[in-house]
Wavefront OBJ file of the C-alpha trace (Angstrom):
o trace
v 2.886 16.923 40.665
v -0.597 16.278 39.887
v -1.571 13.390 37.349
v -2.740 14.366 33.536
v -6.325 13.455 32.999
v -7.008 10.642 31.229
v -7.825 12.066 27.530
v -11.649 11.790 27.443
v -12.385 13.293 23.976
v -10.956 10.041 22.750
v -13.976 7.681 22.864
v -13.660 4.163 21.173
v -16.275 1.397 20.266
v -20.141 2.807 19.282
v -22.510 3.956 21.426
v -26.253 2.424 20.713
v -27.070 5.261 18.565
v -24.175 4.498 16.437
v -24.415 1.420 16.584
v -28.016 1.257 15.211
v -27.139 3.833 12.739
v -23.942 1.930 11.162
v -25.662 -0.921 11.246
v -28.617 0.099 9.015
v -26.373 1.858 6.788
v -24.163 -1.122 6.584
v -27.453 -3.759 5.444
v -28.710 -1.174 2.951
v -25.449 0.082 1.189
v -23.962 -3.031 0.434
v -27.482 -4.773 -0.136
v -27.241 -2.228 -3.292
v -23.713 -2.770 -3.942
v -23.979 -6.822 -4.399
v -26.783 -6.498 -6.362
v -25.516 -3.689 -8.816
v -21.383 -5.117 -8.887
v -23.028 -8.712 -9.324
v -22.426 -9.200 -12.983
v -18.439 -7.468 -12.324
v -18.455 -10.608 -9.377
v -19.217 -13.517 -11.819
v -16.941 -11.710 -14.462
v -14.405 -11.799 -12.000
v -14.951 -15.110 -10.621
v -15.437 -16.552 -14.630
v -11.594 -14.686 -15.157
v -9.977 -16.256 -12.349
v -11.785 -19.991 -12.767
v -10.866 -20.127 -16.515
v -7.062 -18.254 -16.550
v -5.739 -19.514 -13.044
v -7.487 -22.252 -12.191
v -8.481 -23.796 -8.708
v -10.375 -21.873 -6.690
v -11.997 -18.205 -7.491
v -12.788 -17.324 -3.574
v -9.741 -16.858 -1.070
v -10.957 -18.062 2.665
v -8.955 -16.633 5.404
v -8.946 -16.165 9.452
v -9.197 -12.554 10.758
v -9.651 -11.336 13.640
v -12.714 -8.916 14.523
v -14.390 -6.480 17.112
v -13.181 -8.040 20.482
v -10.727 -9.795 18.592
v -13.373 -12.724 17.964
v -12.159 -14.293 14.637
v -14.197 -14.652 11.791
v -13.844 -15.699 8.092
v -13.105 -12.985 5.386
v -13.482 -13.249 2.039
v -11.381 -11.944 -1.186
v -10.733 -13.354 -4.575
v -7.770 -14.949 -4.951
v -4.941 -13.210 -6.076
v -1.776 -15.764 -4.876
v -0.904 -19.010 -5.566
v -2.403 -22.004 -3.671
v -0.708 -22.498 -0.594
v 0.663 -19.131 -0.032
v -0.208 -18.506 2.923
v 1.512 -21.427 4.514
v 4.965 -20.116 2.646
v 4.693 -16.663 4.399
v 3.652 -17.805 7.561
v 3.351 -15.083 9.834
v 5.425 -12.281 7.410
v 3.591 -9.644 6.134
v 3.115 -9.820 2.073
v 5.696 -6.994 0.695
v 5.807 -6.496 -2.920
v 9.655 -8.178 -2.576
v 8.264 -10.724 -0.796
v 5.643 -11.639 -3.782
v 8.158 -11.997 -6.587
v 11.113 -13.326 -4.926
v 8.678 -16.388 -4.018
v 6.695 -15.862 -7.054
v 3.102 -15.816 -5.455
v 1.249 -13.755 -6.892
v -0.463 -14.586 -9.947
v -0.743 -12.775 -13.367
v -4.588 -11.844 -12.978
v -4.098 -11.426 -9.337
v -1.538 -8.518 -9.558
v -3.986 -6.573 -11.220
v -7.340 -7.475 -8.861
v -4.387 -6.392 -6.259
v -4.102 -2.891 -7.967
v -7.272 -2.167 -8.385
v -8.665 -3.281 -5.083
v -11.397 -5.397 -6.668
v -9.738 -8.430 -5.182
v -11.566 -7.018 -2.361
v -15.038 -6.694 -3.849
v -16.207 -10.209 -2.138
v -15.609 -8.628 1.561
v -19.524 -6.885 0.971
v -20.669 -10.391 2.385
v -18.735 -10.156 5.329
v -20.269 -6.763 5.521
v -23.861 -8.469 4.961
v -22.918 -10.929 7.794
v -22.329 -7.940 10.414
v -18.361 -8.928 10.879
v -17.091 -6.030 9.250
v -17.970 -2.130 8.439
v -17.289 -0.237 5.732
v -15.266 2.034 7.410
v -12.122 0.699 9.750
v -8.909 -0.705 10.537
v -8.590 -3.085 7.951
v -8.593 -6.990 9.859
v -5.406 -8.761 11.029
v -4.618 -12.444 10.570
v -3.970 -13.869 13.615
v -0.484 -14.843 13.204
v 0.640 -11.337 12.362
v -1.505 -9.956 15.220
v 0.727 -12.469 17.463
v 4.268 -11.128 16.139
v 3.849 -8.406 15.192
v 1.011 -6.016 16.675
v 0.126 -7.199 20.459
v 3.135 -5.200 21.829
v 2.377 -2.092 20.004
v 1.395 0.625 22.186
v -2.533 1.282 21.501
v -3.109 -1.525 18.926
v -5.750 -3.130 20.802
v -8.340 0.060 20.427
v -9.132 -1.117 16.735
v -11.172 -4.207 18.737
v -13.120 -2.011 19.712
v -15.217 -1.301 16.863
v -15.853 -3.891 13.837
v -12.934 -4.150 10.974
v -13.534 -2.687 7.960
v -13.322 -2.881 4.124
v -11.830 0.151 3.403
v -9.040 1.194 6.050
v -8.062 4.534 7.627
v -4.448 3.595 7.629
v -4.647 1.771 3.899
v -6.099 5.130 2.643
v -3.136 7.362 3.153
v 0.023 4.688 3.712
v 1.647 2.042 1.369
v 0.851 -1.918 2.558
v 4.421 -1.793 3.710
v 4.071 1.145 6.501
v 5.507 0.020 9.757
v 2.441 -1.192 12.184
v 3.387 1.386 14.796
v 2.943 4.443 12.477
v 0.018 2.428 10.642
v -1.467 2.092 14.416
v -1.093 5.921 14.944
v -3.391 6.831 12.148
v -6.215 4.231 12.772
v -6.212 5.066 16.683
v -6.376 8.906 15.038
v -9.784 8.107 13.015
v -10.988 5.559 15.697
v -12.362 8.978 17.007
v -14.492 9.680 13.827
v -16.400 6.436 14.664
v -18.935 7.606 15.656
v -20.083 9.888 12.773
v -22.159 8.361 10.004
v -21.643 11.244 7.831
v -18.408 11.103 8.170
v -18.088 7.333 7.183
v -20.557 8.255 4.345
v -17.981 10.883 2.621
v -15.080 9.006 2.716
v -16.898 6.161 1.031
v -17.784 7.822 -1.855
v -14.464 9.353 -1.757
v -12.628 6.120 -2.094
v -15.406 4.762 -4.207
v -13.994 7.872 -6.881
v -10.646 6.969 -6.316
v -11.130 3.395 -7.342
v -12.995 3.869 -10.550
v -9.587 6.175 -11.429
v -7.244 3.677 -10.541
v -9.162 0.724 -12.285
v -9.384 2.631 -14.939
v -6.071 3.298 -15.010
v -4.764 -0.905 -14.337
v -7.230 -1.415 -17.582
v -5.675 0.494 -19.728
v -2.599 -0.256 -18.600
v -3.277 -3.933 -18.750
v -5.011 -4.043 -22.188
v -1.505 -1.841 -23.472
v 1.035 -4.231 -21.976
v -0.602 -7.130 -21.926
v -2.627 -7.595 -24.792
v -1.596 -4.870 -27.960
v 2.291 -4.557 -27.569
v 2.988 -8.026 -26.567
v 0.180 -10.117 -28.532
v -0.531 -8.198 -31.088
v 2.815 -5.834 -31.971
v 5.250 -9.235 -30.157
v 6.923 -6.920 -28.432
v 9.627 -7.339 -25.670
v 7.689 -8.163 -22.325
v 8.991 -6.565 -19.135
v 10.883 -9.051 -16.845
v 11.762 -7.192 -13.894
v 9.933 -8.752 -10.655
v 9.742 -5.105 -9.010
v 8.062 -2.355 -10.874
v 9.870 0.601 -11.350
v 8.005 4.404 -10.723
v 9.306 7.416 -12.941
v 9.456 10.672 -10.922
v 10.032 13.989 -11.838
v 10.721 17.160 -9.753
v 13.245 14.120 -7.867
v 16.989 15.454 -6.748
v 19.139 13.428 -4.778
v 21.937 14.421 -2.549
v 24.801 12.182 -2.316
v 28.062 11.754 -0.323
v 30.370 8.907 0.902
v 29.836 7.740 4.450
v 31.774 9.098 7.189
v 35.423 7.854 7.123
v 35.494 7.097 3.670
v 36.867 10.443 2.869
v 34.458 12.171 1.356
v 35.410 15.874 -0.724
v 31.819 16.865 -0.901
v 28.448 16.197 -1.979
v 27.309 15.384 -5.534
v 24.305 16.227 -6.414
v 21.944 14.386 -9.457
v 18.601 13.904 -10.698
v 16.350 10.971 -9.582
v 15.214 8.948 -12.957
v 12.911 5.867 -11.589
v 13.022 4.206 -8.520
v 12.228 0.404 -7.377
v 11.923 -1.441 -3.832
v 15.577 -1.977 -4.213
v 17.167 0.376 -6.193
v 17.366 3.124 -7.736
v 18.761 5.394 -11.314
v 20.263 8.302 -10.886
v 21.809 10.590 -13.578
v 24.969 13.067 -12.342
v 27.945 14.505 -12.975
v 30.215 13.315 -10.562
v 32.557 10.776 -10.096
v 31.031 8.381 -7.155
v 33.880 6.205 -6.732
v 33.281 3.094 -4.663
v 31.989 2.488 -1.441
v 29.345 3.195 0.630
v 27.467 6.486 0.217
v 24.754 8.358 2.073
v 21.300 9.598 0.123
v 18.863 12.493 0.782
v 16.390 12.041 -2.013
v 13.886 14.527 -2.605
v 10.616 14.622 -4.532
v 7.622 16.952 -4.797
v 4.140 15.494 -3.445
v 0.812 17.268 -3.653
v -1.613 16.487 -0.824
v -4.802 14.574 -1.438
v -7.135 17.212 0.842
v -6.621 20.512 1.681
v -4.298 23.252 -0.844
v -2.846 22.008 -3.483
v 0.197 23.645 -3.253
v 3.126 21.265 -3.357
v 5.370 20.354 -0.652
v 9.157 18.893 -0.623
v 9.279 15.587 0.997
v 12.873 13.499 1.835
v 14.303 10.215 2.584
v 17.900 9.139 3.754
v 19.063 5.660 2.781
v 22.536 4.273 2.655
v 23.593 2.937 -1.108
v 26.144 1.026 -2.876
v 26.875 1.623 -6.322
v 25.412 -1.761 -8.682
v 26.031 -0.320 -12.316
v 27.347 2.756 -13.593
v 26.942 3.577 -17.222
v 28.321 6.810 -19.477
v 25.248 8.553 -20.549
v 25.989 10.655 -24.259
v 23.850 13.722 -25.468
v 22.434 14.118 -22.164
v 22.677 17.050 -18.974
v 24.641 14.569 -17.120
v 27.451 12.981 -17.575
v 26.910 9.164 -15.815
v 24.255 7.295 -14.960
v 23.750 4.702 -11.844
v 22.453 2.185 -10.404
v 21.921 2.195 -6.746
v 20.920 0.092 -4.063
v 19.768 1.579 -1.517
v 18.511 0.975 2.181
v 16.559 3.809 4.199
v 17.991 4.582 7.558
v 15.390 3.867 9.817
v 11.209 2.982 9.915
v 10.364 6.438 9.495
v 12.617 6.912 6.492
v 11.359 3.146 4.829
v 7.787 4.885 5.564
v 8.962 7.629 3.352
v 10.512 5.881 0.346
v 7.354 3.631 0.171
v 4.440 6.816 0.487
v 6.359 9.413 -1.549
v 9.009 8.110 -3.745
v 7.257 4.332 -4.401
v 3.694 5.953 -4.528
v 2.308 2.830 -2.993
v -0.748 4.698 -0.871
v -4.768 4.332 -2.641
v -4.751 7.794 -1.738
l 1 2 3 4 5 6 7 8 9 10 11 12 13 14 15 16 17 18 19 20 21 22 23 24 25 26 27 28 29 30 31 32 33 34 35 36 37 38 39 40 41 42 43 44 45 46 47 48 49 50 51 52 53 54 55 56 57 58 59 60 61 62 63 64 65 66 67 68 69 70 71 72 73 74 75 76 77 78 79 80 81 82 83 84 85 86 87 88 89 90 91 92 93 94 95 96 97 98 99 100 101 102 103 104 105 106 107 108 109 110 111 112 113 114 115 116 117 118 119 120 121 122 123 124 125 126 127 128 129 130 131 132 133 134 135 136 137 138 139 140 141 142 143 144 145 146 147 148 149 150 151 152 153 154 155 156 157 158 159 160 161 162 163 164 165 166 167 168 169 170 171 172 173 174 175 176 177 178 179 180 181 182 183 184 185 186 187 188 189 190 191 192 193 194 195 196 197 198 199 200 201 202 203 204 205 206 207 208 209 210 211 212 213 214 215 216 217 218 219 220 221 222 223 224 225 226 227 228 229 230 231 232 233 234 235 236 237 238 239 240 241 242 243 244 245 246 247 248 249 250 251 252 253 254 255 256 257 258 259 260 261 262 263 264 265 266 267 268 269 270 271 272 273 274 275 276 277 278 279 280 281 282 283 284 285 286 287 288 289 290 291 292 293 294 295 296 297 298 299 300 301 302 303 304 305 306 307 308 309 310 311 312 313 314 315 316 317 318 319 320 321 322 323 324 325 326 327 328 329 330 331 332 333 334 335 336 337 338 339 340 341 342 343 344 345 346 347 348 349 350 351 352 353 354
């Protein structure tokens, strides 16, 4: 049998066109963007000096194009010395509050991406693009990534501030599936145009979602509990309140199940999550197929159907009065596999910029 050609369409790195081209644009967008985000930079930095404390910049290892390392920049968003509690574990929302490390300001600079805002240096310096994978600490590169089947082609062009993969996946996507979409855009490399569009895309996106975390901030934070001394939320996870949600449930095989009970999906959290229904669950374990409705970012805008199967175990279960259904509970749930953890966090947690 004759051997496959080697896939040739699927060029990596820059040729010197490209690379004179990205370059330029590089210097000369964020030239402009330092000078006109320079009084939101000192704002920042004036925030995060007099509510935190210590220091405003975050310093940390990454590796770049060729895997050379280099020193990025963000604000700080965790506590000092967080980085030597993780150690090589990747920063999950879980993670964060079970440890405690992010701070109060940070959380939001985290949500609105500004934490990020510092990285146009790095850009000045010619270690990153704006366009690219987004670039690896070392340590996570050593146990998690050099096995992975393709990683390696992101070294061949420069990291960037805005990722392919970060676009469309939560921070939590499993590297192999995160991999697939940056080796998928890797391609696009070489078209400036291209690279142009999706910045000003994102740029749009950002302005939403910041001003979104304002509001949001300035409610919470400042009117209901300062001003009205309202209860303040406790809960470590946030929860997400979904509509168009049904879930499917039924007790694992060989615990005798008698059919599957069907119910509506309230909110939902990194660890659990409330349903309302009418059945009787009983004890045990029990499968899940929950289902929500997602509208794509590009293309139609028709909506699609999109699932995830977990396992669950029933935590609280509470009679619900004047309502459509009869109980309500509280279940923690695990998906089934990466694919299925890729799906809670993208469609169901709504973690993705994009």
């Amino acid at each position: 049998m004759p051997r496959k050609k080697p896939d040739s369409s699927f060029r990596t790195g820059y040729s010197k066109a490209s690379f004179l081209i990205n370059t330029i644009t590089n210097v000369t967008l964020s030239t402009l963007l330092v000078i006109s985000s320079l009084p939101l930079l000192l704002f920042v930095g004036l925030v995060l000096r007099l509510k935190e404390g210590g220091p405003v910049f975050y310093r940390g290892v990454r590796l770049g194009m060729n895997k050379k390392p280099f020193v990025m920049y963000k604000f700080r968003t965790l506590v000092p010395g967080a980085e030597s509690i993780m150690g090589a574990e990747l920063l999950s929302r879980r993670l964060a509050s079970e440890k405690r490390l992010v701070t109060d300001f940070g959380k939001f600079l985290r949500d609105t991406r500004l934490d990020e805002l510092p990285q146009l240096f790095n850009i000045l310096r010619g270690d990153m693009d704006f366009l690219g994978p987004r670039p690896e600490r070392p340590a996570i590169y050593e146990r998690f990534c050099r096995h992975i089947k393709g990683y390696d082609k992101r070294f061949d062009v420069k990291p960037g501030l805005i990722g392919y993969s970060q676009l469309f996946t939560p921070h939590s996507t499993p590297k192999r599936i995160r991999t697939l979409i940056d080796n998928r855009f890797i391609k696009k490399k070489q078209n400036v145009v291209w690279d142009i569009g999706v910045i000003l895309y994102t740029g749009m996106v950002l302005l939403r979602n910041i001003g979104h975390s304002t509001w949001h901030y300035i409610v919470e934070r400042v009117f209901r509990s300062r001003i009205l001394h309202r209860y303040e939320e406790k809960r470590h996870l946030d929860r997400v309140r979904l509509r168009q949600s049904e879930v499917r449930i039924r007790k694992k095989p060989g615990d005798g199940a008698d059919g599957i009970a069907r119910g509506r999906i309230i909110d939902i959290n990194e660890e659990a999550v409330l349903i309302h229904c009418n059945e009787d669950l009983g004890d045990g374990d029990l499968e899940l197929v929950m289902q929500t409705e997602y509208r794509r970012p590009f293309g139609p805008k028709r909506r699609k159907r999109k699932s995830a199967v977990c396992t669950g175990t029933i935590h609280k279960k509470s009679r619900l009065v004047d309502q459509p259904y009869a109980s309500a509970y509280v279940i923690k749930y695990v998906p089934v596999s990466p694919l299925n953890y890729y799906f809670v966090h993208q469609y169901f947690l709504q973690e993705s910029m994009i």
